[in-house]
C-alpha positions as CSV (number, residue, x, y, z in Angstrom):
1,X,98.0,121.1,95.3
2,X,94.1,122.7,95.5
3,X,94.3,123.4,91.4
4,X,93.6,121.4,88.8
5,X,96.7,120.5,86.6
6,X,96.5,120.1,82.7
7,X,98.4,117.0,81.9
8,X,99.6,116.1,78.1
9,X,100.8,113.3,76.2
10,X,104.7,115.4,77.3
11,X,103.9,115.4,80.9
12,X,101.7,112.3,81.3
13,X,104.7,110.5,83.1
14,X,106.2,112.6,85.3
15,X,102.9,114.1,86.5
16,X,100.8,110.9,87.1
17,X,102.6,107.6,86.5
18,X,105.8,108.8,88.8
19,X,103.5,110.6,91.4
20,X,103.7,110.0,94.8
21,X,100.6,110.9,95.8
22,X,97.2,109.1,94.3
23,X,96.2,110.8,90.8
24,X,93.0,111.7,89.5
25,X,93.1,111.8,85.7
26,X,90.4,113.2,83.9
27,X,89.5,113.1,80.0
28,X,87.4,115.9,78.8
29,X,86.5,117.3,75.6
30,X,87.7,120.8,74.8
31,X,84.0,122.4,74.4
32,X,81.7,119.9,75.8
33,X,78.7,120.7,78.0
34,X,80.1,117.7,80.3
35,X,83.4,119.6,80.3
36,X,81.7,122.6,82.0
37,X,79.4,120.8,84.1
38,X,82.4,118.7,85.3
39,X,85.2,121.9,86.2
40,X,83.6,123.4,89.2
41,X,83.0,119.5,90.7
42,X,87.2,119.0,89.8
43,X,87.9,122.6,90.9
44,X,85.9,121.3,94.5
45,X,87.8,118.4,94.8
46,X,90.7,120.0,94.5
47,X,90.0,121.9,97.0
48,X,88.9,119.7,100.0
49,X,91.4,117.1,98.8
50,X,94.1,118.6,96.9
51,X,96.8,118.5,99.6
52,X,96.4,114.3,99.5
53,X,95.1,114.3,95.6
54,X,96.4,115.5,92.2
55,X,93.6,116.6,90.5
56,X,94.6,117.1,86.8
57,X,92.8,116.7,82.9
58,X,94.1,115.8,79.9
59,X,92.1,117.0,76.6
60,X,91.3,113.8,74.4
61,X,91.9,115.6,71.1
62,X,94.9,117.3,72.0
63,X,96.4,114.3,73.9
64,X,95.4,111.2,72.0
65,X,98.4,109.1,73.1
66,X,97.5,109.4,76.8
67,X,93.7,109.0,76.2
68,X,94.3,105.5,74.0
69,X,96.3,104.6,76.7
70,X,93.8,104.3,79.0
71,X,90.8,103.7,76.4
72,X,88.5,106.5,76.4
73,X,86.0,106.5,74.6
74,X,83.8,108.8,76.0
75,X,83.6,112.0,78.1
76,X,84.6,112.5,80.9
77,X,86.1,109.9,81.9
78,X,87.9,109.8,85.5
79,X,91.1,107.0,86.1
80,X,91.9,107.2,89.7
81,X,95.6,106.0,90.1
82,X,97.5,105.4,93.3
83,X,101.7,104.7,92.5
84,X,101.0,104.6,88.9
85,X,98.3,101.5,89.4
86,X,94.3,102.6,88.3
87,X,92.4,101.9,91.5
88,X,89.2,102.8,89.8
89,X,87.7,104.1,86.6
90,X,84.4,106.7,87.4
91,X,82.2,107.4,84.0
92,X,80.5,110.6,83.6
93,X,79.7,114.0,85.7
94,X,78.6,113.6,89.3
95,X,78.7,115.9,92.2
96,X,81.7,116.6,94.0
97,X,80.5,115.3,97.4
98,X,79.7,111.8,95.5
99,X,82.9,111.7,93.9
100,X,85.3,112.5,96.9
101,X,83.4,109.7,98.4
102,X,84.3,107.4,95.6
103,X,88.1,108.3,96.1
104,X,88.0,108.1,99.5
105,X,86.1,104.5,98.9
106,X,88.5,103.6,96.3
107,X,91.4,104.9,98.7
108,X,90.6,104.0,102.2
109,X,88.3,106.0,104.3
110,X,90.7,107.6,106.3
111,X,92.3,109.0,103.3
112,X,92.3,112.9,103.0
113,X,90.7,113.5,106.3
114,X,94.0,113.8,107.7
C-alpha cells in the first residue's frame, strides 16, 4: 500500500489490530499546523515503505475511542504496531528520512529494504 489510510473508531480492528503487516498509526488533529507539516513526511513514508508498512491516521476528535485507547494526548502522535503489539511510540513531526529510520530501528534493519 503507498497511500495513507484513514482509520476510525469502525475500522480500527480490522485495519491495524488484525493486520499482517507492521502498522503505523498516527493521531492528528483535523486543522493543526502539525497536521500539515506531518502529511507530506506520512505521504513519503508511504511511499518508500508502503509495500512492507500501513501507513494510516486516525482524527482524535472524530475517533476518540481509538485515540483513548492508546492515550493521546497530544498531536501527532505515531504508535508503531507489528501483529497488533506497539513496538514503539514516536512524539511529534520529524522528517521522513528520520522516521523510516526509527521503523526500520524499531523493526529490524533489514525491514523494507527488501
Amino acid at each position: 500500500m503507498s497511500y495513507v489510510a484513514p482509520v476510525t473508531d469502525a475500522t480500527y480492528r480490522a485495519r491495524v489490530i488484525d493486520s499482517l503487516t507492521p502498522v503505523l498509526l498516527v493521531f492528528l488533529d483535523n486543522d493543526s499546523e502539525a497536521r500539515r507539516a506531518f502529511t507530506p513526511v506520512l505521504s513519503e513514508t508511504a511511499r518508500q515503505l508502503g509495500d512492507n508498512l500501513l501507513v494510516a491516521t486516525a482524527e482524535t476528535a472524530t475517533n476518540p475511542d481509538t485515540a483513548q485507547r492508546w492515550g493521546v494526548t497530544r498531536t501527532p502522535t505515531a504508535v508503531l504496531l507489528h501483529y497488533g503489539i506497539m513496538q514503539r511510540v514516536l512524539l511529534g513531526v520529524r522528517p521522513a528520512e528520520r522516521l523510516i529510520e526509527e521503523i526500520r530501528q524499531a523493526l529490524g534493519p533489514d525491514f523494507g529494504t527488501a
